[in-house]
BARO-66199 format. One line per 3 residues: number of its first residue (from 0); for each residue y, z, x of C-alpha. Coordinates in steps of 0.001 Angstrom, whole numbers, padded with zeros to 6 digits. Each point is the difference from the previous one (the first is absolute). Layout:
NUM = Y/Z/X | ...
END
This chain:
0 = -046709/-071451/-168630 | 001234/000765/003772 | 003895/-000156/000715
3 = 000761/-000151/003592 | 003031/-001380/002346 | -001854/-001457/003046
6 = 002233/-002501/001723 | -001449/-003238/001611 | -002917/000363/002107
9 = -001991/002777/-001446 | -002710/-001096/-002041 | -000215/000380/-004242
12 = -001062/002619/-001897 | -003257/-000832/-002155 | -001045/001956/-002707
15 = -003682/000146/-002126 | 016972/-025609/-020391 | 001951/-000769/003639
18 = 003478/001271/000353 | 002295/-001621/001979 | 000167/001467/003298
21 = 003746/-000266/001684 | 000435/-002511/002304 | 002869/001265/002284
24 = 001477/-002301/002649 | 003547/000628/-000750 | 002077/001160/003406
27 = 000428/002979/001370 | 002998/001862/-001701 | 001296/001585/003068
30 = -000402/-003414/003287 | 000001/002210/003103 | 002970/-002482/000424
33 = 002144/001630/-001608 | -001135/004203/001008 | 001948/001669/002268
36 = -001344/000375/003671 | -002885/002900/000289 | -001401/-000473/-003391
39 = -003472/-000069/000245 | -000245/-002199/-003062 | 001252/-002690/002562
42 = -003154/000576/002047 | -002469/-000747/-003015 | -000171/-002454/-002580
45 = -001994/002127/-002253 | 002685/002582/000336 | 002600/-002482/-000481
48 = -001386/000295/-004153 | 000968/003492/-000229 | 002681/001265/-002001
51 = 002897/001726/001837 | 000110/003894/000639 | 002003/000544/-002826
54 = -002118/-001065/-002504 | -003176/002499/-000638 | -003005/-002087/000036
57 = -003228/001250/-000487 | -002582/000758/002467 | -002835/-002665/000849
60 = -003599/001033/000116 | -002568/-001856/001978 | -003335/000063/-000294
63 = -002765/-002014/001501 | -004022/000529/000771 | -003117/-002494/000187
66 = -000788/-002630/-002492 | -001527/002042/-003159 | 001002/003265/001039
69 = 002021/000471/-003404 | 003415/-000573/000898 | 001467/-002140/-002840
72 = -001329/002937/-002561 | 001911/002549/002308 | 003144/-002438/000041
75 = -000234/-000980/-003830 | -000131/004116/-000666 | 002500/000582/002510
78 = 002981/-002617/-001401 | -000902/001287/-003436 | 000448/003595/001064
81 = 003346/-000413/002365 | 001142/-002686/-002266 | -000354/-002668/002729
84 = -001151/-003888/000995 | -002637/-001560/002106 | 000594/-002308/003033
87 = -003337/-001538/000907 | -000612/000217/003613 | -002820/-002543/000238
90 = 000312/-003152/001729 | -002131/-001971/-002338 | 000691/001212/-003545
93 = 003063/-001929/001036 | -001550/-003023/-001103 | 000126/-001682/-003720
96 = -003764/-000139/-000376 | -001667/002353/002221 | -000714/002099/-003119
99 = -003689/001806/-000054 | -000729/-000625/004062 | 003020/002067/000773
102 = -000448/002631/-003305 | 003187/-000308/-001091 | 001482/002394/-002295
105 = -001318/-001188/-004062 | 002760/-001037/-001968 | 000111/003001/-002213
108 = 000609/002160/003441 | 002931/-002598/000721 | 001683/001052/-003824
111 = -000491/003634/000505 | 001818/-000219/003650 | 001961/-002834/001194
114 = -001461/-001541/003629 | 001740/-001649/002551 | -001158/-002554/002672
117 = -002751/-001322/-002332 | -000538/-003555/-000262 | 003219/-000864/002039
120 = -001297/-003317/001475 | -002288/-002755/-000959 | -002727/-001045/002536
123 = 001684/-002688/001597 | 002668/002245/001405 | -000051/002262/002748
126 = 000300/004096/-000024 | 000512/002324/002872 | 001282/003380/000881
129 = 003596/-001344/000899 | 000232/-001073/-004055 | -001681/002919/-001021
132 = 002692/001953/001203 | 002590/-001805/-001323 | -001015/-000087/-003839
135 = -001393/003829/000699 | 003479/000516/000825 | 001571/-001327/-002950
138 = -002648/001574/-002406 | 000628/003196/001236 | 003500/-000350/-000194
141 = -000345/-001074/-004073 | -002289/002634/-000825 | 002459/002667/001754
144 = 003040/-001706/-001610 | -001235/001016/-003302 | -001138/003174/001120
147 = -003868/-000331/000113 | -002564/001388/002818 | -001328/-002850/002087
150 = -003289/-000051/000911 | -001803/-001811/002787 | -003498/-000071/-000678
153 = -002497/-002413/002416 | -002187/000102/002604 | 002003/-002736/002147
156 = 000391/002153/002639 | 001870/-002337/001821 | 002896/-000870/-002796
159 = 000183/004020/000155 | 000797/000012/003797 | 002396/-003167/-000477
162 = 002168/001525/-003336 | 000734/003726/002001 | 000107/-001248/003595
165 = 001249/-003817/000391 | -001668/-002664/000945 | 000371/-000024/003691
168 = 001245/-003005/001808 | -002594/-002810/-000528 | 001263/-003211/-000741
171 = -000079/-001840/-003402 | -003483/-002096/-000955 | 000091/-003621/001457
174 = -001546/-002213/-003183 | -000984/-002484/002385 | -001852/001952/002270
177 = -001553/002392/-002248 | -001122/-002692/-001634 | -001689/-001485/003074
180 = -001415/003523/001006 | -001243/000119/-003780 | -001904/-002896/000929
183 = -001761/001426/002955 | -003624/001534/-000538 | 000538/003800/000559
186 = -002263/000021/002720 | 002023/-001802/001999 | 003138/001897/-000798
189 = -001832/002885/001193 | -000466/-001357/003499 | 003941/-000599/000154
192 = 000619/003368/-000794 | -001952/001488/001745 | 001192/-001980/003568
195 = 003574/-000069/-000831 | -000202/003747/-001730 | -002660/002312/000923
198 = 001604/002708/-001659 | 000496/-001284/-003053 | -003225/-001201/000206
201 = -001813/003325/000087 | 002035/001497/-002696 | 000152/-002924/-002774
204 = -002148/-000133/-002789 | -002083/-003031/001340 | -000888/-000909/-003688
207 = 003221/-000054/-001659 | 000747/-004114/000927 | 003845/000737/-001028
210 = 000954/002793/002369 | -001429/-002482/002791 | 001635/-003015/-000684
213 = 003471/002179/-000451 | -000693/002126/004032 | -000654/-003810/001509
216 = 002456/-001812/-002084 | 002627/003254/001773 | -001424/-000715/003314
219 = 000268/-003263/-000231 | 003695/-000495/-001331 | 001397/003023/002812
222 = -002542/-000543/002637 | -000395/003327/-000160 | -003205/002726/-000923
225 = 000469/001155/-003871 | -000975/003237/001231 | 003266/000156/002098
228 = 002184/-001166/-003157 | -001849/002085/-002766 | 002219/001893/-003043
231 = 001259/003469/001430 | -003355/001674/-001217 | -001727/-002009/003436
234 = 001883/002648/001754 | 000172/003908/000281 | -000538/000959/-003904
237 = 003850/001073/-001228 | -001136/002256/-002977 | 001545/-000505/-003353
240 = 001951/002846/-000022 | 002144/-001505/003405 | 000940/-002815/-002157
243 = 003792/-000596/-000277 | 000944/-001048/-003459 | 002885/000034/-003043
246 = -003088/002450/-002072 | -001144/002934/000523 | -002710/-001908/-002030
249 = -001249/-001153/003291 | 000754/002423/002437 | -002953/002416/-001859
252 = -002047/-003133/-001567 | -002075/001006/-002933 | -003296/-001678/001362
255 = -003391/000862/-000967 | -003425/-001440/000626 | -002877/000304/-002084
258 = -003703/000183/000723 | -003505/000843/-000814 | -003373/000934/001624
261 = -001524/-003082/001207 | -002874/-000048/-002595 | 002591/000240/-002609
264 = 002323/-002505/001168 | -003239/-002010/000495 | -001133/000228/-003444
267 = 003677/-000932/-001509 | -000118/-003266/002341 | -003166/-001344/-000850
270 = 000627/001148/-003682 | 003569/-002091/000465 | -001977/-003137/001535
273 = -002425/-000209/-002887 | 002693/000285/-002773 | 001767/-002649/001947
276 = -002952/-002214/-000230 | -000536/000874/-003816 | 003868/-001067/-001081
279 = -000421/-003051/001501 | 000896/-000106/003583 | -002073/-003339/000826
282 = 001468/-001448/-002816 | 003664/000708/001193 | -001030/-001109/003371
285 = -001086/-003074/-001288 | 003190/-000753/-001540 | 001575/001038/003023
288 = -001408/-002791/001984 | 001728/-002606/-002269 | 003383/001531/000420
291 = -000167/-000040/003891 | -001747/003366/001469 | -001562/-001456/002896
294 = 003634/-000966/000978 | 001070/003175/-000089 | -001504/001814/003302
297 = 000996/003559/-001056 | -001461/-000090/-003144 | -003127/-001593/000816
300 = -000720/002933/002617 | 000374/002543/-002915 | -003383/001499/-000835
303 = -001329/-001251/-002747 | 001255/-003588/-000477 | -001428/-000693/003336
306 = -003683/000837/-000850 | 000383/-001661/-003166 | 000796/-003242/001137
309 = -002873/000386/002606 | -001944/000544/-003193 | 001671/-002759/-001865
312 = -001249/-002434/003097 | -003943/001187/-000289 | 000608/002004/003531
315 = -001765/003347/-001847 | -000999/001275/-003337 | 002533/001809/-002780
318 = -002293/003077/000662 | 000752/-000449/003901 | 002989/-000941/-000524
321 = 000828/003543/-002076 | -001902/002107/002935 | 002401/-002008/002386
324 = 003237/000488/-001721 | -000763/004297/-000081 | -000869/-000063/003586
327 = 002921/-001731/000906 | 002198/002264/-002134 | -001422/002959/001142
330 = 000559/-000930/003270 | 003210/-000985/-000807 | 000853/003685/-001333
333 = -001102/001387/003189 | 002645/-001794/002406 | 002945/000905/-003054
336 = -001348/003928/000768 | 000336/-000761/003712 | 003484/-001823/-000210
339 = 001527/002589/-002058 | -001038/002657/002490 | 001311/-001654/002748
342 = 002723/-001150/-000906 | 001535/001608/-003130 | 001598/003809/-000886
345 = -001209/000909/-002900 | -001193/002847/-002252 | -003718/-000740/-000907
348 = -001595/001029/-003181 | -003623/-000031/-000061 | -001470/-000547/-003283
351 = -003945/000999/-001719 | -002340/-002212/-001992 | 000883/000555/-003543
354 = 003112/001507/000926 | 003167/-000344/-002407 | 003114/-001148/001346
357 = 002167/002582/-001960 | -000421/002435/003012 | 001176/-002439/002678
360 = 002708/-001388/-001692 | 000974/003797/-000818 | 000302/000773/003305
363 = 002074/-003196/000887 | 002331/000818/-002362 | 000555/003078/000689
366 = 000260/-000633/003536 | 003155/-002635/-000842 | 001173/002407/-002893
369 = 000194/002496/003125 | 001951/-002258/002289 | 001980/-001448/-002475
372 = 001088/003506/-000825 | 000785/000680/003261 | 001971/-003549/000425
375 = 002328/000840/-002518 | 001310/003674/001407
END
């Protein structure tokens, strides 16, 4: 294993029975209502969760990395090892029923550590970074109230961005016109955004149906580009350790990013796919369909469920289908890699094939044993 601190743009190392999970939705315990002017917890509602200076509160840890790159393992290891909790960052294990399409952590990984932001929302309901931070908020809050380590672990990069850095000034979603724009065929949202946002146009992920429909239904409600009203991280990059907050916690954030050589990470995806296949993924899709997927745009763009349902209407073969689903995937890996070096601080960790986790998660704890130690003179 490689340990090195490379901040944003520089590109990776490489080397060679269900428990519960907490719902929290209760409201912030401090309402930036009632802080005093200047407090930055005011400015955030993530930070509006945290626990007041004079109550010690222990460190968060974030990690994050492409699909199959290993970072549950690290995470379960790490909470064990610090004595901490998981907060999913992963916009579709949010769902009740997205189980094997979005790997989920098994039940018995869900009893060793508890997990937060799991199954949060049924299929009919809606999910986006503005809630995420909310109920991230209040999770971290709980686990810090009783004096446990939360951990982020996910490759939402996004959700990320949103929890440390705000949300920026976009307005709230319009049901009635998303709903319209939903309708749309993507092609023809395409052409919209591309006349009334060339910017945006060039930079979106032209694939990913959601992130359309939210730039145009933005234009459309301010009248204005979504490139001009973008979160703060569409402007010069303010690194993590500028941020003004109640925690030290966040001034120096604890964030690491795994990878792997590309033929590794390779072989763990389409070794993921085919496992996916083998529990039953066409199966769960199937039931799916009956409980409403195809009226839920976000999750039908997942990978996975969406080739399965092409398969489930005759469009290609399960074989196809399974070569589809690990192309998409490992295409999907490679714009995580590029979105985390662009646009997050972290510490990467590069992992080897066959590689135990012990030495990475040694090294992460040490490094917060380090700072903690330091916190505390």
């Amino acid at each position: 294993m490689k340990f090195t601190r490379q901040p944003k743009s520089p590109s990776p190392p490489h080397a060679p029975a269900h428990t519960p999970t907490h719902r929290l939705t209760h409201s912030p315990p401090f309402p930036s209502s009632r802080l005093p002017a200047g407090d930055p917890r005011a400015e955030s509602p993530a930070l509006a969760h945290a626990l007041p200076s004079s109550v010690p509160a222990r460190t968060p840890l974030f990690l994050t990395g492409p699909t199959a790159v290993g970072k549950s393992a690290v995470a379960l290891a790490l909470a064990e090892r610090l004595g901490g909790e998981i907060i999913s960052v992963d916009s579709m294990q949010v769902y009740r029923g997205l189980d094997i399409g979005t790997a989920k952590p098994a039940p018995a990984d869900r009893q060793r550590v508890p997990h937060h932001l799991i199954d949060v929302v049924d299929l009919t309901e809606q999910f986006d970074a503005a809630k995420f931070v909310r109920l991230a908020g209040a999770a971290m809050a709980d686990i810090q109230a009783r004096g446990q380590v939360p951990i982020f672990c996910g490759g939402t990069g996004l959700y990320f961005r949103a929890f440390l850095e705000g949300l920026g000034d976009s307005p709230p979603a319009d049901p009635a016109l998303r709903t319209e724009l939903e309708a749309a065929p993507l092609p023809e949202l395409l052409r919209e955004l591309e006349q009334r946002d060339p910017e945006t146009f060039r930079s979106i992920d032209r694939q990913n149906a959601r992130r359309v429909v939210r730039a145009l239904e933005v234009i459309r409600l301010t009248g204005k580009p979504f490139s001009a009203q973008r979160a703060p991280w569409a402007k010069p990059h303010t690194p993590h350790s500028a941020f003004r907050t109640p925690h030290s916690a966040f001034r120096t954030p604890h964030f690491y990013a795994l990878t792997r050589s590309p033929a590794d990470l390779r072989a763990r995806i389409d070794a993921r796919v085919e496992d996916m296949f083998r529990r039953g993924l066409v199966e769960e899709t199937r039931d799916l369909l009956a409980r409403g997927l195809e009226q839920n745009r976000p999750a039908m763009q997942a990978i996975g469920y969406r080739q399965v349902v092409e398969h489930l209407r005759g469009v290609r073969s399960l074989p196809d289908t399974i070569a589809l689903v690990k192309q998409r995937t490992r295409q999907f890996a490679k714009r995580q890699m590029t979105w985390i070096r662009h646009q997050l601080e972290v510490t990467w960790l590069a992992l080897r094939s066959g590689d135990w986790i012990e030495d990475t998660v040694d090294r992460v704890v040490n490094d917060y044993s380090v700072a903690a130690g330091q916190r505390g003179r």
